[in-house]
C-alpha positions as CSV (number, residue, x, y, z in Angstrom):
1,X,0.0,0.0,0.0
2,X,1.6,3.4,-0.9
3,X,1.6,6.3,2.1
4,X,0.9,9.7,1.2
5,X,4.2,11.7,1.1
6,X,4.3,14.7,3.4
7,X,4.4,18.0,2.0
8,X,7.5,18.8,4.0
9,X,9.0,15.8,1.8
10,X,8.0,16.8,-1.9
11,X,9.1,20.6,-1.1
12,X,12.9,19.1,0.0
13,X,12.8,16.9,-3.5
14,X,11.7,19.7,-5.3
15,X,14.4,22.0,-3.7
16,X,17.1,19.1,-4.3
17,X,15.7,19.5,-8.3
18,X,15.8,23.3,-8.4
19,X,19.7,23.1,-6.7
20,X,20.6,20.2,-9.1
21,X,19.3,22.0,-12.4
22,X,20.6,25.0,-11.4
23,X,24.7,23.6,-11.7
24,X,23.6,21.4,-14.3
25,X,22.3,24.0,-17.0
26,X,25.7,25.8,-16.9
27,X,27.2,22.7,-18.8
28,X,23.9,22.1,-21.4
29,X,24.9,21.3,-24.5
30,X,28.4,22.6,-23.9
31,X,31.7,19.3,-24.6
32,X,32.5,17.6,-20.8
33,X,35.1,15.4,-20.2
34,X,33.0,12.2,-19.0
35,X,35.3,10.3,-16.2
36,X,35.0,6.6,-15.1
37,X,34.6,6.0,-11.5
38,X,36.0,3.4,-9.6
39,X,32.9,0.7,-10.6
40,X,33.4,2.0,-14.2
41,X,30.2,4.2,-14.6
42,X,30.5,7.3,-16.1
43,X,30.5,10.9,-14.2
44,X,30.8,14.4,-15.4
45,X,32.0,17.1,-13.6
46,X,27.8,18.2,-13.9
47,X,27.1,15.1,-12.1
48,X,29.1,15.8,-9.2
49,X,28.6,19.8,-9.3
50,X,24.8,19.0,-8.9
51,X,25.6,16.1,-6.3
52,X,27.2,18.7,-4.4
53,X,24.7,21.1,-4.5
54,X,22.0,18.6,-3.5
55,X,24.2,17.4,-0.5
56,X,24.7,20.6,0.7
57,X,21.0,21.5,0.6
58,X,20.3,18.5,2.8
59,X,22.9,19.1,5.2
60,X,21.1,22.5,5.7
61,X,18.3,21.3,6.2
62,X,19.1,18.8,9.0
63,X,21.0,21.1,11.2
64,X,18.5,23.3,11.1
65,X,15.5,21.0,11.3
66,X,13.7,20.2,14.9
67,X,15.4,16.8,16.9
68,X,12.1,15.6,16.7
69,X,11.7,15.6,12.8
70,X,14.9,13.7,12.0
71,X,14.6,9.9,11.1
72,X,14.5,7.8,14.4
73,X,12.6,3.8,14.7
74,X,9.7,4.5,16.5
75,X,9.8,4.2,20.9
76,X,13.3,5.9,20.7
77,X,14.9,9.3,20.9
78,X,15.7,11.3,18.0
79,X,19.1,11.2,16.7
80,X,21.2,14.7,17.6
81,X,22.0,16.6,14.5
82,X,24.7,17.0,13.1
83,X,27.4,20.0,14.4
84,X,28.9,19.9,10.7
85,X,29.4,18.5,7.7
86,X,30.9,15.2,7.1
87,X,34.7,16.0,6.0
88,X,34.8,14.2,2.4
89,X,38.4,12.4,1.2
């Protein structure tokens, strides 16, 4: 049975397509070097431009977001957010 999707949850997916469209039209229909990454799939410098952009919009979100609406299984306390963002190698 499908659940209705919470409003709070198709603005954040609509934000995440706004952020993502945004990086990617600067490269429409321009030449891009396409890379292979380590499973051999291709990648642009687009793809992760806009995977950056979506990740940062989510990290904003969470730290500011109330305790209580962060993902949690039911009967227990709410994870803390995050103080930062997750250092990346």
């Amino acid at each position: 049975m499908t659940q209705p999707v919470a409003a709070a949850e198709i603005d954040l997916a609509e934000a995440l397509a706004d952020a993502a469209r945004a990086v990617i039209r600067g490269y429409f229909r321009r030449t891009i070097a396409v890379d292979d990454k380590s499973d051999l799939s291709p990648v642009t410098v687009a793809d992760r431009e806009a995977e950056a952009a979506m990740l940062a919009l989510i990290l904003r979100r969470i730290r500011t977001a109330p305790r209580s609406a962060l993902p949690h299984p039911a009967g227990s306390p709410p994870p803390p957010a995050p103080a930062a963002a997750p250092a990346w190698s």
